[in-house]
C-alpha positions in Angstrom: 15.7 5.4 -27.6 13.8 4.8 -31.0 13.6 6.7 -34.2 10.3 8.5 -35.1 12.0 7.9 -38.9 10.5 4.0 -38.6 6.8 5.4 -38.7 4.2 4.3 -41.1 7.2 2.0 -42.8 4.3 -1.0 -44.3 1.8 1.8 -44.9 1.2 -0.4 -48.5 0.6 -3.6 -46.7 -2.3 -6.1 -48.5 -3.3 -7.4 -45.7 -4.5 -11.0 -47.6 -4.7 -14.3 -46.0 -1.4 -15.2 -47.5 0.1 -12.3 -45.3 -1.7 -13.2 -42.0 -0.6 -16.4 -42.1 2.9 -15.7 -43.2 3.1 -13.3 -40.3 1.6 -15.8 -38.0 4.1 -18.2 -38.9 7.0 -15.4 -37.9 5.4 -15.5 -34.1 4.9 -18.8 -33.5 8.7 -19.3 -34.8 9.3 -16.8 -31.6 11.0 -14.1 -34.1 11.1 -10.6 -33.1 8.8 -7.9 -35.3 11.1 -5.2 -35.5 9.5 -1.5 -36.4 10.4 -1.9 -40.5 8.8 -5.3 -40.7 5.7 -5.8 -42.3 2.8 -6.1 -40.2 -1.4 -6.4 -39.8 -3.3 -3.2 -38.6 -4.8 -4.6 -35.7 -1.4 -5.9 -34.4 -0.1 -2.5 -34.6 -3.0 -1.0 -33.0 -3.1 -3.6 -30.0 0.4 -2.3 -29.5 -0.1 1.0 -29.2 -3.1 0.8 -26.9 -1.6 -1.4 -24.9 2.2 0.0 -24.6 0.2 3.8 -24.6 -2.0 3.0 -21.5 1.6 1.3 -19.5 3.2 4.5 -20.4 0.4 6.3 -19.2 0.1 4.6 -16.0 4.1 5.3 -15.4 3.3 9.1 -15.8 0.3 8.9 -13.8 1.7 6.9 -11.2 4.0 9.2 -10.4 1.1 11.6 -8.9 0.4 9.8 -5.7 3.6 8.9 -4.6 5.3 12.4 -5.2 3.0 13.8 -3.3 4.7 12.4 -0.5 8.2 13.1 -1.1 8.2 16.1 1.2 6.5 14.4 4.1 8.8 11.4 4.2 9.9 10.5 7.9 13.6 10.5 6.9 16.1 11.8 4.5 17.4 8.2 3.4 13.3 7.8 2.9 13.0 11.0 1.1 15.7 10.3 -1.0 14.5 6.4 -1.9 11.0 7.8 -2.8 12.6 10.9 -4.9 14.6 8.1 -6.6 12.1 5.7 -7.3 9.6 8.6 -8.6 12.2 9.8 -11.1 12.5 5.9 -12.4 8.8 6.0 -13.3 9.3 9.0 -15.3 12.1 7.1 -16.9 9.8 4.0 -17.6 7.2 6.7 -19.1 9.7 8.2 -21.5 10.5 4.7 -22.9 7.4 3.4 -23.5 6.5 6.6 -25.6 8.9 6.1 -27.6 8.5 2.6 -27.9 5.3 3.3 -28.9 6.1 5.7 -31.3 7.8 3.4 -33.4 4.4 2.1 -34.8 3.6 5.3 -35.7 1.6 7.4 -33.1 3.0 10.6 -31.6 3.3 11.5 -28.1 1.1 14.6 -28.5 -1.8 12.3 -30.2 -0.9 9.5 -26.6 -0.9 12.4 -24.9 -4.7 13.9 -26.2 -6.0 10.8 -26.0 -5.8 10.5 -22.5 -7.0 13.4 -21.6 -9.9 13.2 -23.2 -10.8 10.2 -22.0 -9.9 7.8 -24.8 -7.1 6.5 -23.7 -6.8 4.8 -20.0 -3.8 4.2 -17.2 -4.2 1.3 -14.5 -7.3 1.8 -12.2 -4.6 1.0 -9.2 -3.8 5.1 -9.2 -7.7 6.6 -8.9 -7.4 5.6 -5.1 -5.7 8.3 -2.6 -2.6 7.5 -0.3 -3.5 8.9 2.9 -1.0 7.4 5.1 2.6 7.3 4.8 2.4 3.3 4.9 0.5 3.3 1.2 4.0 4.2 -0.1 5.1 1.1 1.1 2.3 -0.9 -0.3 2.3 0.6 -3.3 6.0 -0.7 -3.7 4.7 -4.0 -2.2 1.6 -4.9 -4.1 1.2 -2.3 -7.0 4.7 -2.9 -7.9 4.9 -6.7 -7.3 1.6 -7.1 -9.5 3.2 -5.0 -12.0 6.1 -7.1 -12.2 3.7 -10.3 -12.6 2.4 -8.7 -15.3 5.6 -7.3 -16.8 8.3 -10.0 -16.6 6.5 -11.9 -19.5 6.5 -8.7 -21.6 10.4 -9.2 -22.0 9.3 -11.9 -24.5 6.6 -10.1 -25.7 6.7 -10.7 -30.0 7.7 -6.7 -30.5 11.1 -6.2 -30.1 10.9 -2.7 -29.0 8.4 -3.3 -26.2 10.7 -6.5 -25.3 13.8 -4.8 -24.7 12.6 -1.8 -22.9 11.1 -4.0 -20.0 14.1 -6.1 -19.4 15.3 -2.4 -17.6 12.2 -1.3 -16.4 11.4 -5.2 -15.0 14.5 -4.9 -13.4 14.0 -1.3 -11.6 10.5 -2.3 -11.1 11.4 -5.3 -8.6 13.9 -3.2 -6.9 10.6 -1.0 -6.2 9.2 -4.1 -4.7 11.9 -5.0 -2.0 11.7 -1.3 -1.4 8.1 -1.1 -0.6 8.1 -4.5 1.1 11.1 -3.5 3.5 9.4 -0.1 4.5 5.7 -2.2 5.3 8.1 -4.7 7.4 9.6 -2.0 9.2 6.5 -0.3 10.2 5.0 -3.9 11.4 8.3 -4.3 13.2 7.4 -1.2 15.3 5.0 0.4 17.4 1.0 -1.1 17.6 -0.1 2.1 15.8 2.8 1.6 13.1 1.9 -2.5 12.8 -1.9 -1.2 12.8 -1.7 1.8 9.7 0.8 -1.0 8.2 -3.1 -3.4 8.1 -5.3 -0.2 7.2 -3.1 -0.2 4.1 -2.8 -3.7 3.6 -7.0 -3.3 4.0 -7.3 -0.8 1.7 -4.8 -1.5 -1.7 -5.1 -5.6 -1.5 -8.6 -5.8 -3.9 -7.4 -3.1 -6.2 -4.5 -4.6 -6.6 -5.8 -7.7 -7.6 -7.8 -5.7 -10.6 -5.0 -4.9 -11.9 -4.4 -7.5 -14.3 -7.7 -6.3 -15.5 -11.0 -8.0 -16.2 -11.5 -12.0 -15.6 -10.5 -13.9 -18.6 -14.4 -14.2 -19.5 -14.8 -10.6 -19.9 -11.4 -9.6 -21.4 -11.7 -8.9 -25.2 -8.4 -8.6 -26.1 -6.7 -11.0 -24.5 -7.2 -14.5 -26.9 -5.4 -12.6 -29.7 -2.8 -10.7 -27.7 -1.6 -14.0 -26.5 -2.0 -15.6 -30.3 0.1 -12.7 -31.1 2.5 -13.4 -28.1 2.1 -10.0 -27.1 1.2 -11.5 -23.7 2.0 -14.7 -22.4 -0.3 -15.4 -20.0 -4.0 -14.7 -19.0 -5.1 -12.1 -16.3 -7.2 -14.7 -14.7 -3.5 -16.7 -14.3 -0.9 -13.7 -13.8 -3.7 -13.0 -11.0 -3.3 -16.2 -10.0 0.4 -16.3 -9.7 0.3 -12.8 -7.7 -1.8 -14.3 -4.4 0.0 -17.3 -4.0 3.3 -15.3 -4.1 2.4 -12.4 -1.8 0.0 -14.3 0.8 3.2 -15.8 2.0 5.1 -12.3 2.4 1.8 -11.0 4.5 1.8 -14.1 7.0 5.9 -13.6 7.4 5.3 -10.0 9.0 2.2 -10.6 10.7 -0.3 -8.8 8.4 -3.7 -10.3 7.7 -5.4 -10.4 4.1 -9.2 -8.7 4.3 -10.5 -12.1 2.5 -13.0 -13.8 4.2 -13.1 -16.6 1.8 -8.6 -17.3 1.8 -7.4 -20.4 1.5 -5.0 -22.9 0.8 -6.2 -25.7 -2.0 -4.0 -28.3 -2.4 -5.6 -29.0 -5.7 -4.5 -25.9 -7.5 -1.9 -25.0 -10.4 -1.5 -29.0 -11.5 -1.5 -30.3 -7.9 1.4 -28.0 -6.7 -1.3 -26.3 -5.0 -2.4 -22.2 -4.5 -4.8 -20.2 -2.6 -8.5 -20.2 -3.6 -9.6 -16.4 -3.1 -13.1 -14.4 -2.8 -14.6 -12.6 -5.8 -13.5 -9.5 -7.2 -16.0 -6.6 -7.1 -16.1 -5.6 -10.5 -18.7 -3.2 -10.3 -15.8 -1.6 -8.7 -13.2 -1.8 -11.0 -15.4 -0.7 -14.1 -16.8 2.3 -12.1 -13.6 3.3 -11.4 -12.2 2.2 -14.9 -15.1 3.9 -16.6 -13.6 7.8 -14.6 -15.7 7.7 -11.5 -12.7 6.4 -8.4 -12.0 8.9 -5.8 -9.2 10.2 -8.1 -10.0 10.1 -11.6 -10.8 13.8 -12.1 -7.3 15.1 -9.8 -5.2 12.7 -11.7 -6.1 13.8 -15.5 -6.0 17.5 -14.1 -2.6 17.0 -12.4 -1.3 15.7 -15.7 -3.2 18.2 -18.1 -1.7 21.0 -15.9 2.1 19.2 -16.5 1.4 19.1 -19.9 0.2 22.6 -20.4 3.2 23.9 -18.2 5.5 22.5 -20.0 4.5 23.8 -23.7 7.2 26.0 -23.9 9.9 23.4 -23.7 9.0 21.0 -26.1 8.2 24.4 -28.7 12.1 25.5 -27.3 13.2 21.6 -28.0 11.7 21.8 -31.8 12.6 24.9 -32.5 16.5 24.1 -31.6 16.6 21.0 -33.4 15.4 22.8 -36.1 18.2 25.4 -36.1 20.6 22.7 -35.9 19.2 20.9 -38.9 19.3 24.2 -40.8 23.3 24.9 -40.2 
């Protein structure tokens, strides 16, 4: 999708005030930074941490829905989930190698996060016991990544911004798809309508963390959006999530499990929104920080992928060499 050839290409950059504000003045003019163009350190690095950890998390959250691609209750199911699965891997592959434009490999992505350094979205340390998490995980996960990624088609780097527009558009499809299978199970039998609420129970909070930590506690997030990386806070995309999905639970009879829900009239400039409970964030840093339920089976799962598949990046190299030699 991108050529590795674009690496390191401002590698002499003098970063002086004359040069941040030059570059500044390129954003706020809504121009596109393009791999060859000149730009600071830290805006390079905030890229690749950020697009590295969404690349990771489309890798990673492949884990817990392919493990349920054999148990699916019906082929056009089977099929669906197989499908959507195999888009995530797409989704993955971009982002490397949007990421690799700025001049970090995939092996060094790769090492980072299974060391440690590097993270994925908390959402994917909790287990999917119950075929209905498939369909909340379409539902939620996928609508709050959508919330989070529709923005990013505008985001200042041109390679980030053009690989969402297809991965936005895939992802939403992901949504309807999860929403229609939680419908049909609340549609059917009281045990189907009742695993449909134990799901609902179970993925609502973490999905909420999933924009990350409250805009108090967020240290990147003032310059990302100076940068237009991102357009909007976590505390607002978070925002913008309940008020859209609250709606979608009432239509098929689920219930939120929030004590403290409720409509405020008073909310986004008058138009009105819900007023929610509070987050547990010792919560989402524990399992942040590698200690959810899943942590440990996620990084081996990929380590093991990674390992496995050794020999045919080695075969890849060696052809490409071959070719290059003729």
């Amino acid at each position: 999708m991108y050529s590795q050839g674009l690496i390191g290409a401002d590698s002499n950059i003098v970063e002086d005030q004359a040069f941040l504000d030059a570059f500044q003045q390129r954003i706020d003019a809504e121009e596109k930074i393009e791999p060859n163009d000149p730009m600071p350190q830290a805006y390079r690095n905030t890229l690749i941490r950020m697009i590295g950890q969404h690349a990771h998390s489309e890798i990673v959250g492949m884990l817990p829905e392919g493990n349920w691609i054999t148990r699916a209750p019906s082929l056009r199911r089977k099929v669906a989930l197989l499908a959507k699965v195999q888009d995530e891997g797409g989704h993955g592959l971009y982002l490397y190698s949007a990421a690799e434009t700025l001049g970090v490999s995939r092996e060094q992505m790769t090492e980072e996060l299974l060391s440690g350094k590097a993270k994925y979205s908390s959402i994917f340390n909790y287990p999917t016991p119950s075929w209905a998490d498939i369909g909340t995980i379409g539902w939620l996960v996928d609508g709050a990544a959508i919330m989070n990624q529709v923005p990013l088609c505008r985001c200042s780097y041109g390679p980030y911004a053009r690989a969402m527009i297809r991965v936005c558009k895939e992802e939403s499809f992901h949504q309807r798809q999860g929403y229609e299978l939680v419908k049909t199970l609340c549609e059917g039998t009281a045990e189907q309508k009742a695993m449909a609420q134990d799901s609902l129970n179970r993925w609502w909070w973490p999905s909420l963390m999933m924009f990350g930590p409250s805009d108090t506690d967020s240290q990147h997030s003032d310059q990302s959006m100076k940068w237009k990386i991102k357009r909007f806070t976590n505390d607002a995309l978070r925002q913008k999530f309940v008020d859209a999905t609250i709606p979608q639970a009432e239509l098929i009879g689920l219930h939120v499990p929030d004590k403290d829900l409720k409509w405020n009239e008073n909310k986004n400039d008058g138009k009105g929104g819900y007023d929610f409970g509070e987050i547990d964030w010792d919560e989402f840093w524990r399992v942040v920080k590698g200690h959810g339920l899943m942590n440990k089976d996620r990084i081996k799962a990929r380590k093991k992928a990674w390992d496995d598949g050794a020999w045919v990046r080695e075969a890849a190299q060696a052809f490409a060499k071959k070719n290059v030699a003729a």
